[in-house]
Residue, then its C-alpha position, 0 to 999 in steps of 0.5 A: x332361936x335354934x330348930x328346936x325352940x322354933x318347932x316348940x313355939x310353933x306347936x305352941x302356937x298351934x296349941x293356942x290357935x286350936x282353942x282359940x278356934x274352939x271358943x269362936x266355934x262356940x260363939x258362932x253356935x250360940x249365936x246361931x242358936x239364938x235365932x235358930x240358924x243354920x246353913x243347911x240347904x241354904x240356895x247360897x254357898x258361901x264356899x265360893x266367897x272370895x276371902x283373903x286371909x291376913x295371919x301367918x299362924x293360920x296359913x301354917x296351921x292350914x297346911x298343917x291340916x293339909x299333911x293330914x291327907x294322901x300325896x294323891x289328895x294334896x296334888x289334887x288340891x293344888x290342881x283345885x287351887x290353881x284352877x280357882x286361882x286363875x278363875x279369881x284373877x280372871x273375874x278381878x281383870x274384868x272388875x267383877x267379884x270373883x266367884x269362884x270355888x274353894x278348892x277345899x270344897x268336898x262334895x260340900x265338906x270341908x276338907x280341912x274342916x278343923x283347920x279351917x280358918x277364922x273367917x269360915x268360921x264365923x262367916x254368916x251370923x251378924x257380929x260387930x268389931x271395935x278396932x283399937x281407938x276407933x268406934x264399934x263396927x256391926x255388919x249384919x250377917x248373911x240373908x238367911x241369918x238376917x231374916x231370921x234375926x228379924x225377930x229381934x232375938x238375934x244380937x250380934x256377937x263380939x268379934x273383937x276379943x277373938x281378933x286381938x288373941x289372934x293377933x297376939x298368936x300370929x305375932x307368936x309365931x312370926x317371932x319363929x320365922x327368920x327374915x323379913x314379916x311381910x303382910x299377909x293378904x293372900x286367899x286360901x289358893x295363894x296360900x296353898x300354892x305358895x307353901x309354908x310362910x317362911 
């Protein structure tokens, strides 16, 4: 694959993850609807959950949303993520669930609110997995989505099709890189620090 038919298929695939995005935003609502969640004043920030994120596509597309922003923007990132960085490492030597703030975080914004990734996404509502030839798997969502689906009108939304059309995308764009593909298992701070997956 030349340059050019590398830079093809990635925009492609950021094409395809970009409306994949859109359809789990809309699930997300609409199962947020159903109960009438909402994270507004919520007392918990989920910004500061530790995450590790597992496709190539979506740590590309994540730095894609990083361009997006000033050179004095992007250096403050990177100090925010290594900060986070040695936090986390800090919290996991001392067996304790890492704590720490997405350096992404803007006085409660999103920074890359478009780029964002799956996980932040669809965190927080009750939803189930059905891994290929396993059984189906539920989790609950957060506190404040579980009480509020108490009621009964909350029914968990399907997470599987959205984690097999995203498998399919990463494995689209993994065809673009050269050298080995290695597994992917790094926070949104590694990712940031490392630069694009080559």
């Amino acid at each position: 694959m030349n340059p050019v038919q590398r830079s093809r298929r990635r925009k492609q695939c950021f094409a395809r993850l970009a409306d994949l995005y859109s359809r789990m935003d809309a699930a997300y609502q609409a199962a947020a609807d159903r109960v009438q969640f909402t994270c507004a004043d919520c007392a918990h920030n989920c910004c500061v959950s530790h995450f590790q994120h597992h496709t190539m596509v979506e740590w590309a597309y994540f730095l894609e949303g990083i361009k997006g922003h000033s050179p004095e923007a992007q250096a403050q990132f990177l100090a925010l993520a290594q900060a986070n960085l040695t936090e986390v490492q800090r919290a996991l030597a001392l067996g304790e669930t890492p704590q720490a703030m997405c350096p992404m975080n803007q006085a409660g914004l999103c920074g890359i609110y478009a780029h964002r990734f799956m996980i932040c996404r669809l965190h927080g509502v009750a939803h189930v997995i059905t891994p290929p030839g396993r059984e189906t798997h539920a989790f609950p969502g957060c506190p404040r989505y579980e009480a509020l689906a108490m009621t009964g009108a909350g029914d968990p939304m399907d997470r599987t099709p959205f984690y097999q059309e995203l498998a399919a995308v990463d494995r689209a764009f993994r065809e673009t890189l050269a050298g080995p593909r290695p597994k992917v298992d790094l926070t949104l701070s590694e990712m940031l620090l490392l630069g694009p997956p080559r």
